[in-house]
Z-matrix of the N, CA and C atoms (Angstrom, degrees):
N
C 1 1.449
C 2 1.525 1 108.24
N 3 1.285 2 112.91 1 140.71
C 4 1.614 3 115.29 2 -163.53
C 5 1.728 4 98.86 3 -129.47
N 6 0.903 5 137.59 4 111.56
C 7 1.719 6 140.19 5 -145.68
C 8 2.279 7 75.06 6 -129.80
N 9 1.398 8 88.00 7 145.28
C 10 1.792 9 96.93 8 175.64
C 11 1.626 10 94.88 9 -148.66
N 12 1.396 11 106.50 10 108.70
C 13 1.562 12 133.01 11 174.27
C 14 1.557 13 110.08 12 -76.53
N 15 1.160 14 115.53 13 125.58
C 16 1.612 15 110.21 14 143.29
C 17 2.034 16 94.56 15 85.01
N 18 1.700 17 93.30 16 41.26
C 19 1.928 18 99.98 17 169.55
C 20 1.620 19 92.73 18 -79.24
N 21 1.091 20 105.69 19 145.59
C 22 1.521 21 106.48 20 172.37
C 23 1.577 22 91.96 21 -94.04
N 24 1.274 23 118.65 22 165.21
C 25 1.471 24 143.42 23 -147.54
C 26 1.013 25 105.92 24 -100.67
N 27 1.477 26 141.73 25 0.80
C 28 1.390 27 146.10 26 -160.40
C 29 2.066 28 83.38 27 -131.50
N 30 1.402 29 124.91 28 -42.30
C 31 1.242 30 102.04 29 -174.76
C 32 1.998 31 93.21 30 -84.36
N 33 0.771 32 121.51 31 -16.31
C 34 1.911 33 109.26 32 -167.04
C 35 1.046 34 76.53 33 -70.28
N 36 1.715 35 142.86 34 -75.54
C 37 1.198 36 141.28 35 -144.66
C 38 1.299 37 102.38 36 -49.41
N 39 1.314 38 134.12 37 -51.96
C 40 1.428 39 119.94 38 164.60
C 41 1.126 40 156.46 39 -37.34
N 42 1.730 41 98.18 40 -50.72
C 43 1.574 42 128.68 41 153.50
C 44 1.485 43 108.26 42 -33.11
N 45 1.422 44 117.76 43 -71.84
C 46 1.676 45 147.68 44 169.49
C 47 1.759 46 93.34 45 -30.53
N 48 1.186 47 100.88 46 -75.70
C 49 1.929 48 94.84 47 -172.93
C 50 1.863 49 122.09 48 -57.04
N 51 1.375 50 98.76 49 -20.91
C 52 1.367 51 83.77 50 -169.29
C 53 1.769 52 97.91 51 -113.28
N 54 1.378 53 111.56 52 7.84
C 55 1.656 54 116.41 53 162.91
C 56 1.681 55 102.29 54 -86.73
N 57 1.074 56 129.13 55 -44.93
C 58 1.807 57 131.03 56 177.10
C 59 1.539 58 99.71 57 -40.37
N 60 2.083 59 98.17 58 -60.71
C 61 1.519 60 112.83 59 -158.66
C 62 1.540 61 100.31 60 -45.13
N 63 1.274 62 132.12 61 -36.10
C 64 1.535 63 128.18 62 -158.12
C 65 1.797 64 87.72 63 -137.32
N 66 1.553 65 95.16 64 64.38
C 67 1.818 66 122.25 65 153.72
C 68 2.062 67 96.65 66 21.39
N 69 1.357 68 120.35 67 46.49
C 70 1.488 69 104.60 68 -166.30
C 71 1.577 70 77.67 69 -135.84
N 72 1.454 71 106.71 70 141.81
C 73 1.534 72 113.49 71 151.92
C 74 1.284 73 127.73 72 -50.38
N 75 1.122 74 130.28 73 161.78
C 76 1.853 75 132.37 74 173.80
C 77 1.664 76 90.86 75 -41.92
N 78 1.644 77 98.04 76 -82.33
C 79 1.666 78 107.36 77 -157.50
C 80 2.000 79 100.71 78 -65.18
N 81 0.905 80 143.16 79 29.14
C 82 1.476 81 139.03 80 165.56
C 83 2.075 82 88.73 81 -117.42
N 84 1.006 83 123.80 82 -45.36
C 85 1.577 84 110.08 83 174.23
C 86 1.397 85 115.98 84 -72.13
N 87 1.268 86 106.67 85 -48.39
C 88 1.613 87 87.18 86 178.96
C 89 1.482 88 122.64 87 -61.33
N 90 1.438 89 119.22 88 -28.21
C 91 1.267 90 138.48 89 -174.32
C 92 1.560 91 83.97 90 -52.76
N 93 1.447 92 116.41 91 -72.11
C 94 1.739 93 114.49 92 -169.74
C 95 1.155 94 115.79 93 -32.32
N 96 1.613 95 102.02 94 -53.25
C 97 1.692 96 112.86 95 -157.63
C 98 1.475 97 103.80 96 -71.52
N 99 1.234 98 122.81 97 -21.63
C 100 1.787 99 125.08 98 -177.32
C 101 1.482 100 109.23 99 -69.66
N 102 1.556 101 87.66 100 -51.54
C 103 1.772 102 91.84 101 174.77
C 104 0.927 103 107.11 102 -63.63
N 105 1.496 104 140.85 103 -76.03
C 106 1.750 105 126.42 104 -172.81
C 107 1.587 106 107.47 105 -36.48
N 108 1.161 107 126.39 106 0.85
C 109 1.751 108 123.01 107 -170.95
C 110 1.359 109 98.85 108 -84.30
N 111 1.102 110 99.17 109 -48.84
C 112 1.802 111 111.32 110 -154.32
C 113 1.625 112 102.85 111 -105.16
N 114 1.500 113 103.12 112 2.46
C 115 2.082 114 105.31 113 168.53
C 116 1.569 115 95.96 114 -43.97
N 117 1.334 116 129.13 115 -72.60
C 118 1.342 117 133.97 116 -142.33
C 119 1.465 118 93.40 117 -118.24
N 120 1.964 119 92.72 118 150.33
C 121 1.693 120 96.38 119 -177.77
C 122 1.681 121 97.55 120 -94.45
N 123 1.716 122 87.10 121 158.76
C 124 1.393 123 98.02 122 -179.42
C 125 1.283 124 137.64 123 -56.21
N 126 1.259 125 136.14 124 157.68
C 127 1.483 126 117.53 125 136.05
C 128 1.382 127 129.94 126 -28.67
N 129 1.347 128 123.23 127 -51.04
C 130 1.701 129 96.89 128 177.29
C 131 2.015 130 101.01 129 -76.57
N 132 0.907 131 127.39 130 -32.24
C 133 1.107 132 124.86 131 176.48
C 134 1.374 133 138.47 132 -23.99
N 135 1.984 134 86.12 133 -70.11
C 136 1.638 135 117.47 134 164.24
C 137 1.967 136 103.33 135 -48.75
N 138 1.324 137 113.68 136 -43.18
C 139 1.326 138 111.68 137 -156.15
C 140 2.069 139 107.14 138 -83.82
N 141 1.193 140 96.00 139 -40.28
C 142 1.465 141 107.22 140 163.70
C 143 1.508 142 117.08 141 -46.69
N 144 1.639 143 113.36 142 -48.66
C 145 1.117 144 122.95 143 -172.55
C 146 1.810 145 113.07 144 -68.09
N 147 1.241 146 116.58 145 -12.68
C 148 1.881 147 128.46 146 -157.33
C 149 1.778 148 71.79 147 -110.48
N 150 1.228 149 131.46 148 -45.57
C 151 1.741 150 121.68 149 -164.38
C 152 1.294 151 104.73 150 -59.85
N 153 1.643 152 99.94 151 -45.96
C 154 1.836 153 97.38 152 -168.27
C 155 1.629 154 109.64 153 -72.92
N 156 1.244 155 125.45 154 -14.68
C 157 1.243 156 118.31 155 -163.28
C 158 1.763 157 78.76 156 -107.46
N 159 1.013 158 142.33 157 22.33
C 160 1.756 159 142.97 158 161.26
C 161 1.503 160 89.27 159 69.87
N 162 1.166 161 149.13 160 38.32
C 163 1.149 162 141.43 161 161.98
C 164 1.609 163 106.45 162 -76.96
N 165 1.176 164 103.06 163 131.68
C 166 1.997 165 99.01 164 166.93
C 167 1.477 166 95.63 165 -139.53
N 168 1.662 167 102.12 166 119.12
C 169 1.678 168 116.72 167 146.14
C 170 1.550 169 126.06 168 -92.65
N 171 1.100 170 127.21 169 141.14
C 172 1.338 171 126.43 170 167.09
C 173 1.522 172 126.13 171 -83.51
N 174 1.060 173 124.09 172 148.94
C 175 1.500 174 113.87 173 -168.23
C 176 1.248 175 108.34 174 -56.70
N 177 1.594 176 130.97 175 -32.94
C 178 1.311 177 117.47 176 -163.57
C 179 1.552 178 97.58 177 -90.57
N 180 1.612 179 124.41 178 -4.27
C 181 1.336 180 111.55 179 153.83
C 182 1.249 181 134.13 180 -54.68
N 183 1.177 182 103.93 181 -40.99
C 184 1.806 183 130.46 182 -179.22
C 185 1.305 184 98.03 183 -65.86
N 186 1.127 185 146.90 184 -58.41
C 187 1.316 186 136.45 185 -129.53
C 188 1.571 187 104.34 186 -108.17
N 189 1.585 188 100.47 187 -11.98
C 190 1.458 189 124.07 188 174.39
C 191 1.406 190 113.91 189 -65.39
N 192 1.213 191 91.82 190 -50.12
C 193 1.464 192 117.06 191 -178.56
C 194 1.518 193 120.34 192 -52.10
N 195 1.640 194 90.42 193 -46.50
C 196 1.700 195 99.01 194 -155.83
C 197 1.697 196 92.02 195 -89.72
N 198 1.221 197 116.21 196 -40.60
C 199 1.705 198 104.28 197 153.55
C 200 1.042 199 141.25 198 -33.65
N 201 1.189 200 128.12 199 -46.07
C 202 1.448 201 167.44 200 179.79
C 203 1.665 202 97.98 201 -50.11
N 204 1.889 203 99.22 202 -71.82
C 205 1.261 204 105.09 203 -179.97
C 206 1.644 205 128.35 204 -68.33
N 207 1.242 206 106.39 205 -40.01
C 208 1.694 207 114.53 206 148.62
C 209 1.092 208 119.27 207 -25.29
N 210 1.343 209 111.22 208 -74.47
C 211 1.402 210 98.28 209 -170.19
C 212 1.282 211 113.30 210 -86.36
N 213 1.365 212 129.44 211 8.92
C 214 2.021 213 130.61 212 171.45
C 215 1.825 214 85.17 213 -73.40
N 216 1.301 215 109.73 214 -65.89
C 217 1.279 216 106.13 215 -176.97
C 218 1.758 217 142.04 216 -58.02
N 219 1.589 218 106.19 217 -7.36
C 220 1.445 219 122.41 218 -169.25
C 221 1.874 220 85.41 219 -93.98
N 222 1.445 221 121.12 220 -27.88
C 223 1.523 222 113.34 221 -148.95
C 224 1.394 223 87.00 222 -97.35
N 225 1.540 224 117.94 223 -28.55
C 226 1.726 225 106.55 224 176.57
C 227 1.822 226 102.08 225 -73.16
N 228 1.380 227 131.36 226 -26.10
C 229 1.178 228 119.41 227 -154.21
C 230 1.921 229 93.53 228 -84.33
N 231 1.222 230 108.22 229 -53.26
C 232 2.043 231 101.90 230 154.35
C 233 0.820 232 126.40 231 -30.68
N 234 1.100 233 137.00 232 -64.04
C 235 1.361 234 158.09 233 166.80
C 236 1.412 235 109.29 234 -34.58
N 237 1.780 236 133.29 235 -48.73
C 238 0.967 237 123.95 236 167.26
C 239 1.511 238 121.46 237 -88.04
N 240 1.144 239 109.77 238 -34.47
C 241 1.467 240 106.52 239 164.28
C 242 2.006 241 124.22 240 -53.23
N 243 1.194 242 100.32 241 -19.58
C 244 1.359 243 103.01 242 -173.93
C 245 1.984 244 115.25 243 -89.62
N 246 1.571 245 86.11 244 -26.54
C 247 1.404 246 91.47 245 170.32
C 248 1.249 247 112.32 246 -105.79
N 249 0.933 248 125.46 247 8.35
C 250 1.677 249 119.07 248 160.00
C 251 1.813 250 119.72 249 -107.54
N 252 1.504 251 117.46 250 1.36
C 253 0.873 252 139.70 251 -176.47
C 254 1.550 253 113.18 252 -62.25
N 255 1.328 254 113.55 253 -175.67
C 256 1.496 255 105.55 254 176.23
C 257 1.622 256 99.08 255 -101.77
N 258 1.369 257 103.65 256 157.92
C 259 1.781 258 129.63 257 179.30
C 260 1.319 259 94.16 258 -59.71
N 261 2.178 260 117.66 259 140.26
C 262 1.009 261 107.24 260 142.38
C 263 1.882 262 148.68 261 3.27
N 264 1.033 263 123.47 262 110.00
C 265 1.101 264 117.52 263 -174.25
C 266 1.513 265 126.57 264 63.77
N 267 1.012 266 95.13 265 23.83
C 268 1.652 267 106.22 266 175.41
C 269 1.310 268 114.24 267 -109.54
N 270 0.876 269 131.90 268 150.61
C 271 1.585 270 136.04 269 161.07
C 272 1.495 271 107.73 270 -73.70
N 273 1.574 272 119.83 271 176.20
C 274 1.775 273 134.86 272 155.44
C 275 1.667 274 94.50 273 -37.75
N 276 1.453 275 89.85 274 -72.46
C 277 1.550 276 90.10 275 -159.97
C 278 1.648 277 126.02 276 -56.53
N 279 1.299 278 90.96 277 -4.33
C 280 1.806 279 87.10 278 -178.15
C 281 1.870 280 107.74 279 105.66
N 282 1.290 281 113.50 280 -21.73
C 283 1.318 282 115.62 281 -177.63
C 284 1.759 283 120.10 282 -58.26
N 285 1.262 284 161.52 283 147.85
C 286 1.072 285 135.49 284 142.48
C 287 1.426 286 122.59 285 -53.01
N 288 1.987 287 107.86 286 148.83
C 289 1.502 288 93.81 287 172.73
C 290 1.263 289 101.47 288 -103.91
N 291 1.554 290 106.14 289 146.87
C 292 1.635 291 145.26 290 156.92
C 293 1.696 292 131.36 291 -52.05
């Protein structure tokens, strides 16, 4: 049992509107929203976990990285948009343009 003291009244009221919005009681949404919290481990988590196994990255490793993967992934998402796109001189809809 997980009891939360001292919500100020402007965030419950919120909680309340957007548990109605998706037909769920308070305690059946928050229940969701806790679990989606704790799906994935954290940032300090992930990073604790690379310390204990003596792993060390440097930030400009990381950020290398996550660039890296960005853009592997931005050039496949072009890449499909361009070949699934419409033909020369065509519009979305298929019309020629004028």
């Amino acid at each position: 049992m997980i009891q939360v003291r001292n919500v100020p009244d402007d965030i419950h009221a919120r909680l309340k509107e957007r548990a109605a919005a998706e037909h769920l009681s308070l305690s059946d949404y928050l229940n969701r929203e806790l679990a989606q919290l704790v799906r994935y481990r954290s940032n300090a988590e992930i990073v604790a976990a690379f310390r204990a196994r003596g792993l060390r990255l440097s930030r400009e490793q990381i950020l290398d990285a996550v660039h890296e993967e960005r853009d592997h992934r931005d050039a496949q998402l072009f890449d499909r948009l361009r070949d699934s796109g419409p033909s020369r001189g065509e519009s979305l809809s298929g019309e020629g343009l004028r």
